[in-house]
DSSP file (Angstrom, degrees, kcal/mol; ACC not computed):
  #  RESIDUE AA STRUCTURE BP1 BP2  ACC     N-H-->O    O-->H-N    N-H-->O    O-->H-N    TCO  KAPPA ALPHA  PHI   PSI    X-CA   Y-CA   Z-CA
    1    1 A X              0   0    0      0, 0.0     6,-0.2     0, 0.0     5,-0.1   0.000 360.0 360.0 360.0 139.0   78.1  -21.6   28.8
    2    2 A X        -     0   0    0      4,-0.5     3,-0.3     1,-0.1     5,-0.1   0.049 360.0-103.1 -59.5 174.2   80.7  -19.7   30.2
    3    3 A X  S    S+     0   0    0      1,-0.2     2,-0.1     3,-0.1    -1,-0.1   0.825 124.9  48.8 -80.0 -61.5   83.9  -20.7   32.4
    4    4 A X  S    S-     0   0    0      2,-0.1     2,-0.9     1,-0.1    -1,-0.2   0.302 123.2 -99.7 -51.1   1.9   81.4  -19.1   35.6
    5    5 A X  S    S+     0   0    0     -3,-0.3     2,-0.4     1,-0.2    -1,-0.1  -0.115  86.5 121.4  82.7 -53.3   78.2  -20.9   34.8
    6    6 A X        -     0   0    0     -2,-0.9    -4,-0.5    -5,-0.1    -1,-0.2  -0.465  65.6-113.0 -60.5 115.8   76.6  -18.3   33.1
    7    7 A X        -     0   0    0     -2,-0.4     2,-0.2    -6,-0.2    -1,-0.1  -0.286  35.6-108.3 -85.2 155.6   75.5  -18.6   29.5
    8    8 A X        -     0   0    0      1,-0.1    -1,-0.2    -2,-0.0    -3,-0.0  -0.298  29.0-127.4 -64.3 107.4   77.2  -16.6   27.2
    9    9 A X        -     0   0    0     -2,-0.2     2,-0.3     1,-0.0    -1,-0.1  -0.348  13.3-143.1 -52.6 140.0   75.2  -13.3   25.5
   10   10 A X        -     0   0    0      4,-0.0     2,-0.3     2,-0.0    -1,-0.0  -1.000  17.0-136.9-122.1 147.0   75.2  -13.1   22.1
   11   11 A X    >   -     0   0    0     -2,-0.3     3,-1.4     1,-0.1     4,-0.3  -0.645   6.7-135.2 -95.5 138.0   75.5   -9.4   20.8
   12   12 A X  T 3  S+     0   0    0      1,-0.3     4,-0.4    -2,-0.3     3,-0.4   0.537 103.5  59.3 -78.3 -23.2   73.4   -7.8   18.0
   13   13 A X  T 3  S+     0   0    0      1,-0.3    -1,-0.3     2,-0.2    52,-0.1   0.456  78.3  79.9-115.8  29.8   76.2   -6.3   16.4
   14   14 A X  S X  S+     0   0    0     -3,-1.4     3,-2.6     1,-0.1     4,-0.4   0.808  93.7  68.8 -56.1 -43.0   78.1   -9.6   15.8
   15   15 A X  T 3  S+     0   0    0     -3,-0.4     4,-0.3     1,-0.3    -2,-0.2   0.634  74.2  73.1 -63.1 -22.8   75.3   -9.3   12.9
   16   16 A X  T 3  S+     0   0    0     -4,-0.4    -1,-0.3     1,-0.2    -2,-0.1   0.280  80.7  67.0 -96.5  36.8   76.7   -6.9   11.4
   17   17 A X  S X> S+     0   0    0     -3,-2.6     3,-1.9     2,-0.1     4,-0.8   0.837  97.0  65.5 -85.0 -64.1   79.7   -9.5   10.0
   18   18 A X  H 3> S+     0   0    0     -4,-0.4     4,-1.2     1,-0.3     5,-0.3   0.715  88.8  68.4 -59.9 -12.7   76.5  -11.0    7.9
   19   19 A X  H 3> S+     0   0    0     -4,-0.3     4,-1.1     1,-0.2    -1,-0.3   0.806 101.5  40.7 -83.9 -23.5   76.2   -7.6    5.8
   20   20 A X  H <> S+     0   0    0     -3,-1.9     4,-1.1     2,-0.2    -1,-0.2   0.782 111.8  55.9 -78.8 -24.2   79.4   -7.8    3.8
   21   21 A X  H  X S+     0   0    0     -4,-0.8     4,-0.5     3,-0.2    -2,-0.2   0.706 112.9  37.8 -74.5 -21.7   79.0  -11.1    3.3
   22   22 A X  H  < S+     0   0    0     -4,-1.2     4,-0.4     2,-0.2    -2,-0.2   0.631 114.6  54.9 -97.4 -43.6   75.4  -10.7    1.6
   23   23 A X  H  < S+     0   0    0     -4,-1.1     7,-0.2    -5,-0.3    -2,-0.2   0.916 118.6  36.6 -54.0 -41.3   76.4   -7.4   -0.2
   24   24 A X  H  < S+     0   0    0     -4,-1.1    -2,-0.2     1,-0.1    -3,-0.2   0.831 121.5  39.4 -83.0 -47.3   79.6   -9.4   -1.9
   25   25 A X  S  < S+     0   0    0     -4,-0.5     2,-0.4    -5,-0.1    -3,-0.1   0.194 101.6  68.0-120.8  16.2   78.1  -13.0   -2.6
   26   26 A X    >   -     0   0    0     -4,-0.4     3,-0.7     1,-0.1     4,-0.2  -0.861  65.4-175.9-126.2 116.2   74.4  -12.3   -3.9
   27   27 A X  T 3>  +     0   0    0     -2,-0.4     4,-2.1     1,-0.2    -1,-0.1   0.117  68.2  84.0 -84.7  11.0   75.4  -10.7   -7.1
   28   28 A X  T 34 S+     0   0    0      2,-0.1    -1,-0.2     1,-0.1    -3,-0.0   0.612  87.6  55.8 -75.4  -7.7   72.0   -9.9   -7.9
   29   29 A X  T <4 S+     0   0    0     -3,-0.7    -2,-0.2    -7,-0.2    -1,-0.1   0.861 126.2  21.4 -87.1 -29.1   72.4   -6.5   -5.6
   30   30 A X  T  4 S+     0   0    0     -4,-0.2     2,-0.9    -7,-0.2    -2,-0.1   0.739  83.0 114.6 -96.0 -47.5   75.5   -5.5   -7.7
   31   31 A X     <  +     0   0    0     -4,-2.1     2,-0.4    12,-0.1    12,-0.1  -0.257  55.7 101.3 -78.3  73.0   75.6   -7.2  -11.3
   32   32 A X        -     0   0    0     -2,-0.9    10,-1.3     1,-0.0    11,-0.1  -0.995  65.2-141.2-154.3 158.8   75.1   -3.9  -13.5
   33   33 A X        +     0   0    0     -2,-0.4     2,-0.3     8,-0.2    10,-0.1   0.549  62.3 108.7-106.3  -8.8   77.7   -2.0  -15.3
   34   34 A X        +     0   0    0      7,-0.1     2,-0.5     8,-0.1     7,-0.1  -0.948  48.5  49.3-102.7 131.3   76.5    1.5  -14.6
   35   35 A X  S    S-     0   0    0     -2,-0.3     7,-0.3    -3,-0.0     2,-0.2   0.320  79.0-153.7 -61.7-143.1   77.2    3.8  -13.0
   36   36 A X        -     0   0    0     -2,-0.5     2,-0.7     5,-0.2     5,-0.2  -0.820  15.1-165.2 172.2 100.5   80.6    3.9  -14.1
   37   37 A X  B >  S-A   40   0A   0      3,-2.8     3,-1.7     4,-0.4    -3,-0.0  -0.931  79.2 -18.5-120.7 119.4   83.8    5.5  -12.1
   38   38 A X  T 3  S-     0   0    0     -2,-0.7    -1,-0.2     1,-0.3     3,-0.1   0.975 123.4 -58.7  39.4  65.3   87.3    6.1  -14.5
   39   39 A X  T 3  S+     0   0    0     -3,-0.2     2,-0.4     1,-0.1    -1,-0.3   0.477 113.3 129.2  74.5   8.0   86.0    3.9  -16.8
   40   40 A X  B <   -A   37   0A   0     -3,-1.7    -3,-2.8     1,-0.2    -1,-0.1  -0.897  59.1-126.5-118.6 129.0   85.8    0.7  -13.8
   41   41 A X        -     0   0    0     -2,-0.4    -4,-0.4    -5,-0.2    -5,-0.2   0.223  14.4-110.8 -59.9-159.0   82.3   -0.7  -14.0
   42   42 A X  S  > S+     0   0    0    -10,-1.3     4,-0.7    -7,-0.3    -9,-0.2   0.263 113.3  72.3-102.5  20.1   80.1   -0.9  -10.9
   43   43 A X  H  > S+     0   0    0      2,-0.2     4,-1.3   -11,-0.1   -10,-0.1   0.791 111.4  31.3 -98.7 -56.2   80.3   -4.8  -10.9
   44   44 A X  H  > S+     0   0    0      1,-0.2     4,-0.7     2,-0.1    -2,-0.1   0.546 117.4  55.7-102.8  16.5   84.4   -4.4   -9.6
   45   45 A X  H  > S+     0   0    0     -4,-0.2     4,-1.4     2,-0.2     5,-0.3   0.769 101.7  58.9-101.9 -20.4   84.0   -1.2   -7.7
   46   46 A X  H  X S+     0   0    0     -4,-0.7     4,-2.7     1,-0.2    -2,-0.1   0.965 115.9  36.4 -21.0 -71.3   81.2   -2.6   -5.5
   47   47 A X  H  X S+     0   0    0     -4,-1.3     4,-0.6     2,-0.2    -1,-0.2   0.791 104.8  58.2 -81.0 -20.6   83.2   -4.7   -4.6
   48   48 A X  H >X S+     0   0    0     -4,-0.7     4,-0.9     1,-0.2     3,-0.9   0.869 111.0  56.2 -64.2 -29.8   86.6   -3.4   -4.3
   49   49 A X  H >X S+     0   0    0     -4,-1.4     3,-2.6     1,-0.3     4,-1.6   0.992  89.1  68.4 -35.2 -77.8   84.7   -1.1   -1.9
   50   50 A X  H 3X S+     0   0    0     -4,-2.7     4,-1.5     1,-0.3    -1,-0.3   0.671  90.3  63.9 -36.1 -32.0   83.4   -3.9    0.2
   51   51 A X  H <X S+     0   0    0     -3,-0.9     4,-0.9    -4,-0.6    -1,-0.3   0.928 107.4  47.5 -73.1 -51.8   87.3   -4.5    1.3
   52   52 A X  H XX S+     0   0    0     -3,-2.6     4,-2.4    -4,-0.9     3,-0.8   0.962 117.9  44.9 -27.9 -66.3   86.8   -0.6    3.0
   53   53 A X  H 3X S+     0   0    0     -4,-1.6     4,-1.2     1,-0.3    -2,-0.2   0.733 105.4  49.7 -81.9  -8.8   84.0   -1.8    4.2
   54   54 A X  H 3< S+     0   0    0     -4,-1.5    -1,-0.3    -5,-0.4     4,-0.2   0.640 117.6  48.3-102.3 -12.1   84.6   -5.5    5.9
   55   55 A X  H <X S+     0   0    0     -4,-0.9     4,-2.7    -3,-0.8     5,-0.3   0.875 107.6  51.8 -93.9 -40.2   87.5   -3.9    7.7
   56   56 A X  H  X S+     0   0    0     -4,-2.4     4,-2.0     1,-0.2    -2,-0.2   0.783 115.0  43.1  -8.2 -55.9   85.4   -1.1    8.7
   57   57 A X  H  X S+     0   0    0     -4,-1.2     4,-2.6    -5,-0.3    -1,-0.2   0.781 111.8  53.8 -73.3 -29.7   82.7   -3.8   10.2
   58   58 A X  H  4 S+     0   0    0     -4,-0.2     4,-0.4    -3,-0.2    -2,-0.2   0.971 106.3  53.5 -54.0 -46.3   85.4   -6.0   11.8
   59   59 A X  H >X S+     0   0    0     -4,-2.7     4,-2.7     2,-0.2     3,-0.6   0.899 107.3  49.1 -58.1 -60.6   86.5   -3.1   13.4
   60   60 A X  H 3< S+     0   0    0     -4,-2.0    -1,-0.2    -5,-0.3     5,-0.2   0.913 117.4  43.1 -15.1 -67.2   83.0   -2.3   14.9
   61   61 A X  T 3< S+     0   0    0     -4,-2.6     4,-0.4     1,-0.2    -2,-0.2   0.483 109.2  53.9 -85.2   0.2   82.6   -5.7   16.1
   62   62 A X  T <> S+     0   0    0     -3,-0.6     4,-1.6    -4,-0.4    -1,-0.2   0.678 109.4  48.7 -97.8 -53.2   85.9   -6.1   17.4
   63   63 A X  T  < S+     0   0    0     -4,-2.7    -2,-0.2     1,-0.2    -3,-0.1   0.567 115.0  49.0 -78.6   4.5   85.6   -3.0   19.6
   64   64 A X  T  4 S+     0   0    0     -5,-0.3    -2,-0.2   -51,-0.1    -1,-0.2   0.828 111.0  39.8-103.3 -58.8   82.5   -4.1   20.7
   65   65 A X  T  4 S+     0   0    0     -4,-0.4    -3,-0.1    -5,-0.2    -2,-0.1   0.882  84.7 120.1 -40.0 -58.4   83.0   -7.8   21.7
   66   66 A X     <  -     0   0    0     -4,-1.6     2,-0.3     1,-0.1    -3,-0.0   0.398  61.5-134.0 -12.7 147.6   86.2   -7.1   23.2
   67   67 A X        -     0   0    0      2,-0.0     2,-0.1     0, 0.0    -1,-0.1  -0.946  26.4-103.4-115.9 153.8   86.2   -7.9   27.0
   68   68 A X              0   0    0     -2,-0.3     0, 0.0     1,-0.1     0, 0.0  -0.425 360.0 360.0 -62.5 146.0   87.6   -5.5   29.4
   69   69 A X              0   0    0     -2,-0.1    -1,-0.1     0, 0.0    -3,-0.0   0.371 360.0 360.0-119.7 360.0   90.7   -5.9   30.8
């Protein structure tokens, strides 16, 4: 519940915080050594990636959530 009575919405694209977190920490989606980019397997460019991409999502959900002023 809100300060007003009214209970609080929750927004669909809060949900899209859970998609970096499931791309990063099930390492079955990831755990291969091919392709290949300058010699860095895909195991640690997956994830170095994901850092692109979890500020990328924040950012989403951050501009979304926001309340107006």
């Amino acid at each position: 519940m809100t300060d007003n009575g009214r209970p609080r919405r929750r927004r669909p694209v809060v949900l899209l915080l859970v998609l970096p977190l499931i791309a990063v920490l099930v390492p079955e989606f990831y755990n291969f050594g091919h392709p290949a980019i300058g010699g860095m397997p895909f195991f640690y460019w997956w994830q170095l990636a994901w850092i692109a991409g979890v500020a990328v999502c924040t950012g989403i959900v951050y501009r979304a959530t926001r309340s107006p002023r």
